[in-house]
N, C-alpha and C positions, 0 to 999 in steps of 0.2 A: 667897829672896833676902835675903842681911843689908843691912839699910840702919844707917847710923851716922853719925855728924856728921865720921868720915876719911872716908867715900865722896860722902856728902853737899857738904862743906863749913860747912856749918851749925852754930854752936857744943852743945857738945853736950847743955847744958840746952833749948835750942828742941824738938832732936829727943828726946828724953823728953817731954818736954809733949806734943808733939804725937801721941808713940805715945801718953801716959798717955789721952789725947781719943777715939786710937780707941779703946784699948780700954775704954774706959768708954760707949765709942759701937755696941761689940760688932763692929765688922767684922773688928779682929783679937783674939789674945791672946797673953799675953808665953808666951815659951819659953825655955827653959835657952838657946836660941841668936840667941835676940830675940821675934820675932813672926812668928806665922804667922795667915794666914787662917781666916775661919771660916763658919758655912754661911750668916752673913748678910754677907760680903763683895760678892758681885754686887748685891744688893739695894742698899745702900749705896750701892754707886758708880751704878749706876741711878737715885736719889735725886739724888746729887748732882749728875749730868749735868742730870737735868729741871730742880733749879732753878738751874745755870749760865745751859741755853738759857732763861729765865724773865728770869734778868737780863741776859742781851747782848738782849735781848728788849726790856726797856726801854728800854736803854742807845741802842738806834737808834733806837726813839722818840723819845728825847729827843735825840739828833744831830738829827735831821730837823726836830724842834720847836726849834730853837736857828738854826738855817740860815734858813728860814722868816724866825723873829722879826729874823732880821739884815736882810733885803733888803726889809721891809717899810716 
């Protein structure tokens, strides 16, 4: 899948940055057509899901503890 900052919207030094991050982060690598995946792709995004659910994780903790400290 080409991704670019026409498809995106996104100017187009962000999305550089942000492939240069993977691929220095190794889930993908650049190709004469951008970037393609690599065998540590799933892993990664695995990674990154556990500590998403780590931080909505908090994030409701701390709703809960803010709610709380209001009606007390």
């Amino acid at each position: 899948m080409k991704v670019g900052s026409n498809e995106t919207g996104y100017l187009h030094h962000k999305v550089r940055y942000s492939l240069r991050i993977l691929e220095e982060e190794d889930p993908i690598e650049p190709s004469s057509q951008g970037a393609i995946t690599t065998d540590r792709t799933m892993t990664s995004v695995t990674d990154l899901d556990e500590k998403f659910i780590g931080i909505v994780e908090i994030l409701q903790e701390m709703k809960i503890d803010s709610i709380t400290e209001t009606t007390e």
